[in-house]
N, C-alpha and C positions, 0 to 999 in steps of 0.2 A: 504494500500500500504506500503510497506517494502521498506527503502530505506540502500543503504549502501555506506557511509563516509569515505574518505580513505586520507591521510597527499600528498598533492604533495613533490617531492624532494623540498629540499634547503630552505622549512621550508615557501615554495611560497604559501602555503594556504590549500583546501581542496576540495574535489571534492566529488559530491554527485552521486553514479550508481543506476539507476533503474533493480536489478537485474534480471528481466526478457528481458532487452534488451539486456543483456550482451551474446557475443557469445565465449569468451575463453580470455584466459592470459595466460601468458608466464613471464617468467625471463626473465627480461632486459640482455641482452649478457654484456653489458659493464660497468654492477653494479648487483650482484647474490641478494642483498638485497632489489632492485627494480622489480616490476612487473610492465607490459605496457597490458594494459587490452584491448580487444578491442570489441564497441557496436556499437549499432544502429547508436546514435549519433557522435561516435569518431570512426571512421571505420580504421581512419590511427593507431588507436589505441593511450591511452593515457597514461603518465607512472606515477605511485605509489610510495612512499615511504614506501612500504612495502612488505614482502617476500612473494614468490607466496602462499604457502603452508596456511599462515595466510590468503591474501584473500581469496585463496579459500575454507578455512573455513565458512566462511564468507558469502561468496555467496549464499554454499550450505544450509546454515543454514536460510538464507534471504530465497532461494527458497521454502524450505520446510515450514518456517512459514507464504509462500505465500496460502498455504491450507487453513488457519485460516482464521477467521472471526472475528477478534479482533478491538473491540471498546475501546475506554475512554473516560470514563464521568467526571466530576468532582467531582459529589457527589460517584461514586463506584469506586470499584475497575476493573481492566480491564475484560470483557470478553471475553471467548472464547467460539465459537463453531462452529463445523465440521461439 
């Protein structure tokens, strides 16, 4: 499971998404450097200290290493496979 970490405004902490519950984000109207993301769990949407284009990096990138099949062990190094 892929999870992605995001700064709440005003330095109030962090918020952890489960990128497949996520259904879209937007720029905050009344800060362009805030995204308000909205999921499964936050439907009224929850806002970010961070610009949209960054999480949706982000997400995208979560999504797709959602394909993966990555473990860690202690004794190796991580594996992948498809």
């Amino acid at each position: 499971m892929i999870l992605i970490a995001a700064p709440l405004p005003k330095e109030q902490g962090v918020i952890v998404f489960l990128p497949a519950t996520i259904g879209g984000c937007v720029t905050d109207i009344a800060n362009k450097n805030q995204t308000v993301v909205y999921t499964d769990t936050f439907p009224d949407g929850v806002t970010i200290a961070m610009e949209t284009n960054e999480f949706a990096g982000q997400w995208q990138t979560a999504l797709a290493l959602e394909d993966f099949d990555i473990e860690f062990t202690p004794d190796e190094v991580s594996e992948v496979s498809h």
